[in-house]
BAROMI-476873 format. One record per residue: residue in three letters; x, y, z of N, C-alpha, C in turn. Coordinates in steps of 0.02 Angstrom, whole numbers, plus 50000, padded with zeros to 5 digits. Example, Ala and Ser with C-alpha at 12.3 -4.5 7.8 and 13.67 -1.06 7.14 Angstrom:
BEGIN
Ala506604971650390506154977550390506604983550390
Ser506424988850354506844994750357506455000250394
% end
This chain:
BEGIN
Unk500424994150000500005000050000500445006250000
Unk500535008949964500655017249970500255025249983
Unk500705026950019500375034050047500625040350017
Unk500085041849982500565048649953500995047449890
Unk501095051749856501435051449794501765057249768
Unk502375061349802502575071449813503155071149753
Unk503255078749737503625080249703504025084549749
Unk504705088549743505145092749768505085098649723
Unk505325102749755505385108049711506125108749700
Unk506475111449682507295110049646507505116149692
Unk508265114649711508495118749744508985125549692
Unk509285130849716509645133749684510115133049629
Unk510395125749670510925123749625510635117149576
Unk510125116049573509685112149515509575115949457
Unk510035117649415509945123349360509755122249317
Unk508945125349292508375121949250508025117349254
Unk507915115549309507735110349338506905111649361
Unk506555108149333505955110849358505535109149412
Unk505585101349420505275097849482505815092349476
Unk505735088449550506175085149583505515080849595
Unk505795071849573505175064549587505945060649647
Unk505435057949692505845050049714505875045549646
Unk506435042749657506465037249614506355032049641
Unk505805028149617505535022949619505755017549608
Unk506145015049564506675008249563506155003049596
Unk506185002449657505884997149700505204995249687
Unk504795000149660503945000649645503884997949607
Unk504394998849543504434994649480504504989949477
Unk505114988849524505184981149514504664975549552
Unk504334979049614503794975349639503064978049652
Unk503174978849559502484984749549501834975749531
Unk502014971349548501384966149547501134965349641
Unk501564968649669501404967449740500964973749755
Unk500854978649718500204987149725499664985749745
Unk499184986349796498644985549808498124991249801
Unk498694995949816498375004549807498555008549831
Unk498215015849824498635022849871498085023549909
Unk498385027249964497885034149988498465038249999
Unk497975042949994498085050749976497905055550050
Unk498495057850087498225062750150497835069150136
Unk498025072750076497855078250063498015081549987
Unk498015087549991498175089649916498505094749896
Unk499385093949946499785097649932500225094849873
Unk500675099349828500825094949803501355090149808
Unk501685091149867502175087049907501825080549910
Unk501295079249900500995072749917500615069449869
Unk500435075049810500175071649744500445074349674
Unk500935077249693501155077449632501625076249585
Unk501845067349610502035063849577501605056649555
Unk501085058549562500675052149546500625051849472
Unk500585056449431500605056049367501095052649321
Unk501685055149354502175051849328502245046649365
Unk502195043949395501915038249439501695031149398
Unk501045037049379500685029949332500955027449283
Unk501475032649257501645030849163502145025949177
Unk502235023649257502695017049248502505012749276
Unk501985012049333501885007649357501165007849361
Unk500555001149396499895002049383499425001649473
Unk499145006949482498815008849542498275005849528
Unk498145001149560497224998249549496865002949559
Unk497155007049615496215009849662496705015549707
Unk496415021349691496715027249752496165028749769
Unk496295031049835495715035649890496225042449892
Unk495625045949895495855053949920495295057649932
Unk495335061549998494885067050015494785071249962
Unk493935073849953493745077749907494205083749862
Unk494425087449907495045092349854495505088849851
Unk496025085649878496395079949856496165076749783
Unk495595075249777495275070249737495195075649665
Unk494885080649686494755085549637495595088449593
Unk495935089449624496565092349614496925084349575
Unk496955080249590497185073749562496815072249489
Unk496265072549485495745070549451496165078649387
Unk496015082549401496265089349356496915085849318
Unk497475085749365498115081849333498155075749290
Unk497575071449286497755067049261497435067649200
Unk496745071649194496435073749134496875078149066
Unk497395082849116497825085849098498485083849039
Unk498545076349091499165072849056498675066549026
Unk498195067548995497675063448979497935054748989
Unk497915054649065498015048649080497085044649098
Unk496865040649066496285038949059495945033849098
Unk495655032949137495405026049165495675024749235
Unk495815029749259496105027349328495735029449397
Unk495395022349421495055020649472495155026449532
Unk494835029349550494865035149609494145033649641
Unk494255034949720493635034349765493765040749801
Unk493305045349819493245050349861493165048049927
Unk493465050549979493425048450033493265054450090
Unk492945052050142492765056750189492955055250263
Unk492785061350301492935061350404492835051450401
Unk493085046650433492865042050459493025036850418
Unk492855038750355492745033950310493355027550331
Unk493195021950321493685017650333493585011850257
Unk494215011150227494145008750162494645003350174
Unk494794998150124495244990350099495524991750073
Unk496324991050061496574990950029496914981450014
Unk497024978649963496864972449941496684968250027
Unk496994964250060496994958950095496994961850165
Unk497334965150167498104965050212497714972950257
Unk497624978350231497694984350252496844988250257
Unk496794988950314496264993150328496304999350349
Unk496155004950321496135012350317495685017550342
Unk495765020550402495315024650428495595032150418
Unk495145035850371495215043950378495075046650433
Unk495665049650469495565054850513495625060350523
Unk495205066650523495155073950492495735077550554
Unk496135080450522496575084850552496535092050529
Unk497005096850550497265102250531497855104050495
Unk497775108350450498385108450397498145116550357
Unk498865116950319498665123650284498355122550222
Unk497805117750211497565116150166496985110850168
Unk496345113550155495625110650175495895101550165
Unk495415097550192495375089950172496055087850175
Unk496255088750241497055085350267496715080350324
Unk497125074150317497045069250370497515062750369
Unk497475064250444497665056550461497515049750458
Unk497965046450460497725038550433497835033650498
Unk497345028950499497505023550573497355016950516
Unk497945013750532498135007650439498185003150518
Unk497554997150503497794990350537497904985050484
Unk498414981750503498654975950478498824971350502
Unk499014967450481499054958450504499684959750564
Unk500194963150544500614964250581500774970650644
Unk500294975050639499994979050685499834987050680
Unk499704988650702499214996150710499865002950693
Unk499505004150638500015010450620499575016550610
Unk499845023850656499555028650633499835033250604
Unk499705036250563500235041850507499785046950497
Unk500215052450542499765058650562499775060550500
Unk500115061450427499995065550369500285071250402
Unk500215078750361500525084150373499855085550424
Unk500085089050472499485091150535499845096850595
Unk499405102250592499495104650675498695103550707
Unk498695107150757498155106950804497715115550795
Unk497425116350752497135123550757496365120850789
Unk496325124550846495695125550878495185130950861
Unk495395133150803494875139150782494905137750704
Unk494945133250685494945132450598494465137950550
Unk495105140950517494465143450451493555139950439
Unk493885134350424493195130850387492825126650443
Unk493175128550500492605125750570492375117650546
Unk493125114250526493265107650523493675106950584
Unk493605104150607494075103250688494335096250671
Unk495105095250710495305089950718495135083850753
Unk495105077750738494515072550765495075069450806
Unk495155072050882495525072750920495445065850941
Unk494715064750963494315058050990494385051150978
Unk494485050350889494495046750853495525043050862
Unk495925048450875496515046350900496685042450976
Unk496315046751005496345043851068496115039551070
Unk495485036251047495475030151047495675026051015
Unk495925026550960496595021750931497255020950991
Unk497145026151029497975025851094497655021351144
Unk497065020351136496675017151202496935008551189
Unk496605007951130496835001351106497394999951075
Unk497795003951067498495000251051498765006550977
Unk499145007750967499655008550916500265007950937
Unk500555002950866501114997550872501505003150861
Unk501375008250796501875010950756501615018350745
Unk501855025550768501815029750743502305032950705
Unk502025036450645502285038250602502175047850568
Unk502335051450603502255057250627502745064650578
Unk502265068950565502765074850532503215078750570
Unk503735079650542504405082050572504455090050554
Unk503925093350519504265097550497504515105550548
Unk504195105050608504345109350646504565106850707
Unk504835103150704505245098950752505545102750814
Unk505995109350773506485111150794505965118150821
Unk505585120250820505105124850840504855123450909
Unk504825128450970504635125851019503615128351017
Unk503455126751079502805130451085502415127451031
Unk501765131950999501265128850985501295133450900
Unk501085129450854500785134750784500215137850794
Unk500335143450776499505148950792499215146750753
Unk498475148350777497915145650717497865150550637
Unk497625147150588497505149950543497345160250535
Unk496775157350596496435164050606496945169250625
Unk497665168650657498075172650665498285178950631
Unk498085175650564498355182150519497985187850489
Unk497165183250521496525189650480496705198950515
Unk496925198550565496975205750590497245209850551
Unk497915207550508498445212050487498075211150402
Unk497745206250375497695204750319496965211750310
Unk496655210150347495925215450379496415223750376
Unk496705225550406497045232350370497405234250353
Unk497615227350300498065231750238497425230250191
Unk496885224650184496335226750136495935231050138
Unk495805234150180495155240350231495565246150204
Unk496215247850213496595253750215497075255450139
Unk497105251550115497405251650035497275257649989
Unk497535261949986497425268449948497765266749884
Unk498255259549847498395260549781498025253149774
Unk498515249349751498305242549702498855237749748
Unk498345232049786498555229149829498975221849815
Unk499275218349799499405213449782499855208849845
Unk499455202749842499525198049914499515191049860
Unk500315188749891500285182849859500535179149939
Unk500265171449912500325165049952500425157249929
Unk500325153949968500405148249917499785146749874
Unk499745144149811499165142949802498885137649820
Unk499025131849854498665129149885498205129649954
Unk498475136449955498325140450049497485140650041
Unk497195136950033496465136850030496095142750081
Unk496195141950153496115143150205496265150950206
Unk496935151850171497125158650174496775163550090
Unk496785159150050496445163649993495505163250008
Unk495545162650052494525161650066494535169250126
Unk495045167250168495175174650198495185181350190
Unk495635181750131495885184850094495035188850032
Unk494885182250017494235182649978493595188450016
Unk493505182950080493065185950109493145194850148
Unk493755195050163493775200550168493835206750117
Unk493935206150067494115209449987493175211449981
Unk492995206249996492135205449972491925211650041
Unk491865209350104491895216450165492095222150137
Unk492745222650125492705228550103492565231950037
Unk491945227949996491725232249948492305231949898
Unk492935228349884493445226749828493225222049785
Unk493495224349726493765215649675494245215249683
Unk494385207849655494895203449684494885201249592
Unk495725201649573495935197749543496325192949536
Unk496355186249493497115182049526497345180949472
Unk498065180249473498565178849427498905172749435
Unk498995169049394499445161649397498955156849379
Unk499345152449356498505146649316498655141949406
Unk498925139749422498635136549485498385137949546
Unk498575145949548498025148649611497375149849572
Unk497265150949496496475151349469496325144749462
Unk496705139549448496475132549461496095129949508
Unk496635129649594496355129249644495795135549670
Unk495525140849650495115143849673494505141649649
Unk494435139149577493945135149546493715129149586
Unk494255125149596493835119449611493825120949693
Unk493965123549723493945125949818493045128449802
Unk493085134849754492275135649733491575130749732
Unk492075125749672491535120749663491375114849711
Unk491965114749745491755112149814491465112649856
Unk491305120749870491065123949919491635125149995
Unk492295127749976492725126050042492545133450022
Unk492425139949968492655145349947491775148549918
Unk491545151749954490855154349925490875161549926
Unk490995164549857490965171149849490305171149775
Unk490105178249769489805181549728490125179849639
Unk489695177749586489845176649524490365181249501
Unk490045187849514490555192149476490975196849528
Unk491155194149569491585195149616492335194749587
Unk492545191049575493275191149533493395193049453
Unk493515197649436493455201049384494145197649342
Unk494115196249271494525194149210495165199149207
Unk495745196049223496475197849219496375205349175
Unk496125202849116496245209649042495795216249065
Unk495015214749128495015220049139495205225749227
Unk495855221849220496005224049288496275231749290
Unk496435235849229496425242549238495965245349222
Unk495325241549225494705246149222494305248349301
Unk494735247749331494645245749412495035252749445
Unk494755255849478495295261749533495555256649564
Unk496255262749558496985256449607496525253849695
Unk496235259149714496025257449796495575252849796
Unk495385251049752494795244949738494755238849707
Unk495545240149736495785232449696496425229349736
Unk496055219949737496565216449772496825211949718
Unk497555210949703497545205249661497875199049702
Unk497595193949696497985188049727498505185949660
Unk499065182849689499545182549649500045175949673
Unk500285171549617500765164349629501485166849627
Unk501745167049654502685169549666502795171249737
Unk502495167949771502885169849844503585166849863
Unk503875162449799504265158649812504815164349778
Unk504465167049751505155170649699505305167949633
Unk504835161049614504865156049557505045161549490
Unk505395160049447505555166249398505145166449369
Unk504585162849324504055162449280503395164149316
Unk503375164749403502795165649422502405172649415
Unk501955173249427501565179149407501845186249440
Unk502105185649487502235189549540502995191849508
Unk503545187249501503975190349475503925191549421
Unk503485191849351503635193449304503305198649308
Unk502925201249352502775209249380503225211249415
Unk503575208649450504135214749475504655216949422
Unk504915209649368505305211649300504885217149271
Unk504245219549286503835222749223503765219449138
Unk503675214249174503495210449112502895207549095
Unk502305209749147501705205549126501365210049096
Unk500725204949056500395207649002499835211449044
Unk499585213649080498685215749113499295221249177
Unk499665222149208499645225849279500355225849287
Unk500615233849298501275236549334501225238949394
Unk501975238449413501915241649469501975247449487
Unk501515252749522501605258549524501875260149591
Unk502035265249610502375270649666501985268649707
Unk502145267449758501555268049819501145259749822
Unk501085256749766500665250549782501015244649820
Unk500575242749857500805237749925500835231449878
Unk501355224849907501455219949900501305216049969
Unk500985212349979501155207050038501385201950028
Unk501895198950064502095192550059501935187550114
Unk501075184350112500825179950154501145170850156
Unk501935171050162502105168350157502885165350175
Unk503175160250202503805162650228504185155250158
Unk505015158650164505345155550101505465145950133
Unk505225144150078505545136650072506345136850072
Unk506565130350126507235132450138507665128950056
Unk507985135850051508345135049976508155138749922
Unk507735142949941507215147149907507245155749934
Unk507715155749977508125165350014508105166849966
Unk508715166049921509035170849872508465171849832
Unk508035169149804507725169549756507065174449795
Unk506765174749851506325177949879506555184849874
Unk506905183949917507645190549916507435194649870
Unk507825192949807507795196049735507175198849725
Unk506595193749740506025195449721505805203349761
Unk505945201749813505635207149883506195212749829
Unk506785214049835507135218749813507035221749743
Unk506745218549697506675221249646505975224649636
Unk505375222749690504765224749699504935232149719
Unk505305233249775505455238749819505795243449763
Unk506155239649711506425245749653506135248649612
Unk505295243049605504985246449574504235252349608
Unk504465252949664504355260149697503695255749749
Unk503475250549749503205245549803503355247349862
Unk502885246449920503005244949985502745237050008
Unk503365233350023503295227350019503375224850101
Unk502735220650103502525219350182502885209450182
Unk503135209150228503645202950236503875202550300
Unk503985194550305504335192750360503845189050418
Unk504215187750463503865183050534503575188850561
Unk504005195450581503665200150634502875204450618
Unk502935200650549502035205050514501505202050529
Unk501425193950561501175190750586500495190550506
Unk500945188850461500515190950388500495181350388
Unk500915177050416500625169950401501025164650469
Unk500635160550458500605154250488500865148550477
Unk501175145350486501315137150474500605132650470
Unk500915127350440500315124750441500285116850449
Unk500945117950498501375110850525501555112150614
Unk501345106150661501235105950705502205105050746
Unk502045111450799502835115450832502745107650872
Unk503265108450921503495105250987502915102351033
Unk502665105851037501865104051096501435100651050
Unk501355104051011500635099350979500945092750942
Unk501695090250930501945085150926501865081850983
Unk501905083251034502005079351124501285077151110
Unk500675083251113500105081051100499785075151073
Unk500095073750995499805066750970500385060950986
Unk500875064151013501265057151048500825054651089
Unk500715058551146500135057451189499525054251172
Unk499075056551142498525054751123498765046951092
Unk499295044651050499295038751028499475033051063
Unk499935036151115500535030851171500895025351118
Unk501215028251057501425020951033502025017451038
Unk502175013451052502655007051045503135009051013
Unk503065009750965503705011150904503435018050868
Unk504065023650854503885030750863504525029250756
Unk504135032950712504725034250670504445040050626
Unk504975047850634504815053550635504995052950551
Unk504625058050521504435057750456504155065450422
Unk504545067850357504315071850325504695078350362
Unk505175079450344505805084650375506535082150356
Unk506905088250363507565088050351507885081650408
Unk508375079950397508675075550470508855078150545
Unk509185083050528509005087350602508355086750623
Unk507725089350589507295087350601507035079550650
Unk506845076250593506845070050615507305069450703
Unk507785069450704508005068350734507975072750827
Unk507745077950810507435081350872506815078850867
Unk506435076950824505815074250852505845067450882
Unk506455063750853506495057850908506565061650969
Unk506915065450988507055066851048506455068951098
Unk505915073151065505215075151083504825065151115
Unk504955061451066504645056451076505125052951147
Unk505455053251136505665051451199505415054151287
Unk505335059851272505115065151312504385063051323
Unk504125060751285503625058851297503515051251317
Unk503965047851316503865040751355504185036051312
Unk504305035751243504255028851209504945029151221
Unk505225022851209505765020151226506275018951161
Unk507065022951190507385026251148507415021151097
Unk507475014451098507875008751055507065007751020
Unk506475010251036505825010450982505935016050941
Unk506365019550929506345028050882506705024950851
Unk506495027850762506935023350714506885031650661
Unk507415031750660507555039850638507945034550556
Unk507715039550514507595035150442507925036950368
Unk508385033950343508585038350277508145034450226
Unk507955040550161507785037050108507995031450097
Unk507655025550090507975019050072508055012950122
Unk507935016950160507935011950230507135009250249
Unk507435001650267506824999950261506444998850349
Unk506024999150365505754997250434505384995150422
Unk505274987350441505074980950461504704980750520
Unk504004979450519503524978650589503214971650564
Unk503234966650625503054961450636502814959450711
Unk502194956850722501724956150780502004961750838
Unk502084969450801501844975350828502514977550860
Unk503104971950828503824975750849504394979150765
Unk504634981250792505124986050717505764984950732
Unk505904985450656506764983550680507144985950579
Unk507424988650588507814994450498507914983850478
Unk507814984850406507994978350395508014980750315
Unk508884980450323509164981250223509004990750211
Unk508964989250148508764995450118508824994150052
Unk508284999550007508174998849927508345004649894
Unk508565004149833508765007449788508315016849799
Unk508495020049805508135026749821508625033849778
Unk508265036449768508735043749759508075049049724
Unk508485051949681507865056749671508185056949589
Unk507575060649541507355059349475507285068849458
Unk507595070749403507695077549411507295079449332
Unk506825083249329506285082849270506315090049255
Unk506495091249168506635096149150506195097449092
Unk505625102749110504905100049061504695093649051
Unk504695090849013504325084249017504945078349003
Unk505555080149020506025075349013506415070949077
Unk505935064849089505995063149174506425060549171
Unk506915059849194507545056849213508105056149153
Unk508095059049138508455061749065509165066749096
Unk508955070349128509535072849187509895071449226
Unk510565070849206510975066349287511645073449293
Unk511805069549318512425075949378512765077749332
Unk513055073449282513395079549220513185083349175
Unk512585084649169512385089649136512235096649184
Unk511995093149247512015099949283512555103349308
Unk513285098249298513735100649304513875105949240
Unk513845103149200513865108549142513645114949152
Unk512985115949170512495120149162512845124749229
Unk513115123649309513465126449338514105128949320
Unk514425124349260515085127649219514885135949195
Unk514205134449162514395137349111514045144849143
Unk513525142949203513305150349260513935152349260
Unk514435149849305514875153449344515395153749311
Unk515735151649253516215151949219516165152549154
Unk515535151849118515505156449055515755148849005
Unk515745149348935515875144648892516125148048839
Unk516465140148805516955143448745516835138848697
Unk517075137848645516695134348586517525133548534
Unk517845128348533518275128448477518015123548420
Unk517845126048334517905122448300518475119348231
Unk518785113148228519295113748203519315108748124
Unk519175111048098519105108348011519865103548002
Unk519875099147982520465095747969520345091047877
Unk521045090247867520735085247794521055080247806
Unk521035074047772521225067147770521885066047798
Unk522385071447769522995074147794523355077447853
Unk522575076447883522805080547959522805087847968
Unk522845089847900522885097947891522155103547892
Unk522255109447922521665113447917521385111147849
Unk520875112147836520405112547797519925120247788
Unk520175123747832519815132647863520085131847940
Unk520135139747930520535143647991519915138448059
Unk520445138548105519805136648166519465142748175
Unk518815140648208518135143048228518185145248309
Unk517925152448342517985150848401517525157448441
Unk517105153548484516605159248508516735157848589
Unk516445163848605516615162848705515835166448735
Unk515635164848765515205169548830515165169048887
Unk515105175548915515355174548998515985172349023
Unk516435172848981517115175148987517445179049037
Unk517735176649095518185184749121518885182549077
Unk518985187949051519925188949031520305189849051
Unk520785186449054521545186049100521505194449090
Unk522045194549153522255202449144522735205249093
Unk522655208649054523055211148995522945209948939
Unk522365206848932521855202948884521285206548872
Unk521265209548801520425209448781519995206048752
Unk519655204948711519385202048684519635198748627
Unk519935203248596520405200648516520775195748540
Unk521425198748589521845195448587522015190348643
Unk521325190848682521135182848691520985178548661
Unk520635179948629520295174448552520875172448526
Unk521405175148500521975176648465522535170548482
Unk522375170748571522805167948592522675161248597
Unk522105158148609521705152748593521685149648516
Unk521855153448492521965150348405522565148048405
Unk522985152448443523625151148446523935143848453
Unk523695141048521523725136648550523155130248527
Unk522785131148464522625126548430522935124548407
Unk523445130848349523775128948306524545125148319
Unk524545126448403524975122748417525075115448424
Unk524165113048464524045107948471524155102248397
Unk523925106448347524035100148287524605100748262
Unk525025106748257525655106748238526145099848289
Unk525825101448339526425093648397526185088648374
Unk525465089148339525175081848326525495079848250
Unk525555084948219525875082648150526495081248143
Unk526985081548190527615082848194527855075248245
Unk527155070948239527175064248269526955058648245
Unk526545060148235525955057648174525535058748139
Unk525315055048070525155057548027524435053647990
Unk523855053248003523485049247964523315046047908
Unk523535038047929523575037247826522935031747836
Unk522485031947846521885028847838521165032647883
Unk520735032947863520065033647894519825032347948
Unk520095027147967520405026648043520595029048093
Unk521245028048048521795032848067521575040848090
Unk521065043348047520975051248033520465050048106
Unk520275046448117519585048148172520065046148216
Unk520565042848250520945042548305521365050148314
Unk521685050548252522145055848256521555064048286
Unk521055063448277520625068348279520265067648348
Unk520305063148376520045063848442520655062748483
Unk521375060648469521765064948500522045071248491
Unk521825074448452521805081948426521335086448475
Unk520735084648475520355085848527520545085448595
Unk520715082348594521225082048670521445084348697
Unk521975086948650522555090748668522385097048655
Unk522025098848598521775106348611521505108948672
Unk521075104248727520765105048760521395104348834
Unk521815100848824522255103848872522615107648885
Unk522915110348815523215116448808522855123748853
Unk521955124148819521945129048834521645128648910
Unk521525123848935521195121449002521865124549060
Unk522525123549035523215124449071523195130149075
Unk523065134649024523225144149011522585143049049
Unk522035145349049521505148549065521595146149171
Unk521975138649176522105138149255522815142349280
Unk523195142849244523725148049260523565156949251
Unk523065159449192522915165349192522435168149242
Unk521815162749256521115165749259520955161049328
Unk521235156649356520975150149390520095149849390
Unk520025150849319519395147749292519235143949253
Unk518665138849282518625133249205517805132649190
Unk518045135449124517315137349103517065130949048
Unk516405129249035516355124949011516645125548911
Unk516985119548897517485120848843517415114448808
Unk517165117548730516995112648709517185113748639
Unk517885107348617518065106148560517875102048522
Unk517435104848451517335100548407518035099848326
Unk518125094048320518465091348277518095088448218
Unk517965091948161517855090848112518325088048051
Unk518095079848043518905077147995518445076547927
Unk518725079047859518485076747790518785072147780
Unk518455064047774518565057047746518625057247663
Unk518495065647632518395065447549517885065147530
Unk517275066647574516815067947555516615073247609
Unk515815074347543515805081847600515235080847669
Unk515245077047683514775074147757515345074747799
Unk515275081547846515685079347901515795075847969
Unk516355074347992516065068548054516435072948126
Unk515995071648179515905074748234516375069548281
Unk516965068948292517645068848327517615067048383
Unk517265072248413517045072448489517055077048532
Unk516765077548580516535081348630516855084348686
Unk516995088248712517315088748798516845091448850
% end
């Protein structure tokens, strides 16, 4: 049975990199042992690798809570994947998965409607997997956490908890949702230009806030980004989101609107370069600029690996004459992952046997073992976990047993695993050190055939060097490279000409690899092509560096 199915988002140094999959290896190979998924919720840390999911392996039957279900159901229509078994699931519901696994939904709290926990009995014993969860006692949508329904799973036994890590290291409690309506209430009430508040777009909870108050104060509301207008659609058609028909007015007529009477919701809180938000701070979008004086909020704090790029974003807003609202002390957002206490909390509520912390960095993880301890379970039951590692429960005891093939799958538009470490090495060559290009014509004889070819960008130049007579000097030291090669050997067969030419390549490439580490101690990505004429005019490609 599997839980969940997430994508990553790519870090800084993932260059062009668009989403980050687990690699599956193991699924594949014991993709006849699948009985099915469930689904906690409908971030896309948790469903948005199911797609690519399917195109390799076969899911009989997934469950997922209604927006879960709705948001899944969108993706797969999308990537017109056809025929695949989905059940909506609700508070309680308890579902089969083949033989072995029985599944009880249990409604929690999260920064995102239809989050819950799971209580999975099996032959081998009682597992509960809080899913992503804090404890808000004042929920937006006056869904409360089914506190009851845990405790009595702790009454009767759990063998195995399986618990989110992600605020591990946070002491005290996460404020409720409702935390942030005060400050959100007057910067929308008080807005004298053109307001723009971006968040996540999955922030259900927070764009209904946001909604409802825009609607109070007599505003339209526009949104930008196809997945915050995605998810606002189907949050609508759900009913998590009930506003007025013509309440959100069409992108094209958003300067038909006075600046004070207008909120736009907006996707770039991350700083993403293509998101809506930064290609308004570049001044590059088609419908809305930024003017003098108009507020930005940022209801949102940076994914770690994601500074620099926020950064930029916040700084280039502020250049374009913005007053940009940010940070923890604006009390503009919330977590939506359970601190220190409300971890002790469902330790408590569960009392289990065997504790293994989940969904966080390793530091992480690893102070939350420590929390669990604190709370009673016994240190040699905490099984603190790397990708790949396997934990083994049998008649309700655990014990790491082996480990499977794991890593991660790096997807660049629609090219999944097509990317491995030397190309992104490249792609870091050629950021930080710029590229050069030698091409070198040769004939049967070993001899030019045309002057070499040679382009550079992002170049720094040794000192005493411009442009010419850098280039200059790089020809130089071509012409040296085949002159040592001719003055050794000489190609007398076709063969011959494709050996002699990819040690030609070679040596060009060490020549100038030596100058550019003695001039510049830079190595930029450098790439010699060797072009040999066999006597005809099809030329052949030598090789690469």
């Amino acid at each position: 049975m599997l839980v969940d199915a997430g994508l990553a988002f790519p870090t800084a140094s993932m260059i062009g990199v668009d989403i980050v999959l687990p690699k599956i290896n193991y699924l594949v190979a014991n993709k006849d042992r699948i009985r099915g998924m469930i689904v906690t919720h409908g971030h896309e840390d948790h469903i948005g690798g199911i797609v690519p999911m399917l195109r390799e392996i076969n899911i009989p039957i997934i469950y997922a809570p209604g927006l879960a279900y709705a948001l899944i159901q969108s993706k797969l229509k999308e990537a017109n994947v056809l025929h695949q078994k989905m059940v909506w699931t609700k508070a309680r519901d308890r579902v089969q998965i083949g033989q072995h696994f029985s599944v009880q939904y249990i409604r929690n709290n999260h920064s995102i409607a239809d989050s819950y926990c799971l209580i999975i009995d099996t032959p081998a014993g009682r597992i509960v997997h809080s899913g992503d969860f804090k404890f808000d006692h004042s929920p937006v949508e006056n869904q409360y956490f089914d506190i009851r329904s845990l405790a009595a799973a702790g009454e009767s036994g759990v063998d195995l908890l399986i618990s989110d890590s992600t605020n591990a290291e946070r002491a005290g409690y996460t404020p409720s949702e409702k935390a942030v309506i005060p400050k959100l209430k007057e910067m929308i009430f008080n807005s004298r230009k053109k307001l723009f508040i971006t968040t996540f777009a999955s922030q259900v909870s927070r764009v209904k806030i946001v909604l409802q108050l825009a609607l109070q104060a007599n505003k339209k509301v526009t949104i930008f980004g196809r997945s915050m207008v995605n998810l606002a659609n189907i949050s609508k058609d759900l009913g998590f989101i009930s506003i007025p028909d013509n309440f959100i007015i069409k992108q094209e007529e958003v300067n038909k609107i006075p600046p004070e009477d207008l909120v736009i919701l907006t996707t770039g809180s991350q700083g993403e370069q293509f998101a809506a938000l930064s290609r308004i701070a570049r001044n590059e979008h088609k419908y809305v600029k930024i003017q003098a004086g108009d507020q930005v909020l940022i209801s949102a704090s940076p994914i770690p690996g994601n500074e620099k790029s926020v950064n930029h974003l916040i700084d280039s807003l502020f250049a374009r004459g913005a007053d940009v609202i940010y940070g923890l002390g604006q009390t503009i957002h919330v977590s939506g992952h359970a601190s220190q206490e409300e971890q002790k909390m469902l330790l408590n509520l569960c009392r289990p046997v065997n504790f293994m912390p989940c969904h966080g960095e390793y530091r992480m993880l690893l102070k939350h073992g420590e929390t669990g301890m604190k709370c009673g379970v016994n240190p040699d039951n905490i099984f603190v976990l790397d990708n790949g590692d396997i934990l083994e429960m049998q008649d309700g005891k655990c014990s790491i047993n082996e480990r499977v093939d794991s890593g991660i799958v790096l997807v660049d538009n629609d090219n999944v695993g097509r990317l491995d470490e030397d190309i992104i090495l490249e792609r870091k060559m050629i950021l930080s050190d710029g590229f050069i290009l030698v091409v070198v014509n040769i004939n049967a004889y070993g001899q030019y055939s045309a002057e070499p070819k040679l382009n550079t960008k992002g170049i720094l130049l040794p000192l005493g060097f411009d442009e010419r007579s850098f280039k200059k000097e790089l020809i130089s030291l071509t012409h040296e490279a085949l002159e040592s090669m001719i003055d050794k050997e000489k190609p007398s067969s076709i063969e011959n000409l494709d050996k002699f030419s990819l040690k030609l390549q070679s040596i060009i490439s060490s020549k100038i690899y030596n100058f550019l580490d003695n001039r510049t101690r830079r190595y930029p990505l450098l790439e010699v092509v060797v072009l040999s004429n066999h006597g005809t005019v099809k030329p052949v490609v030598a090789g690469l560096n």
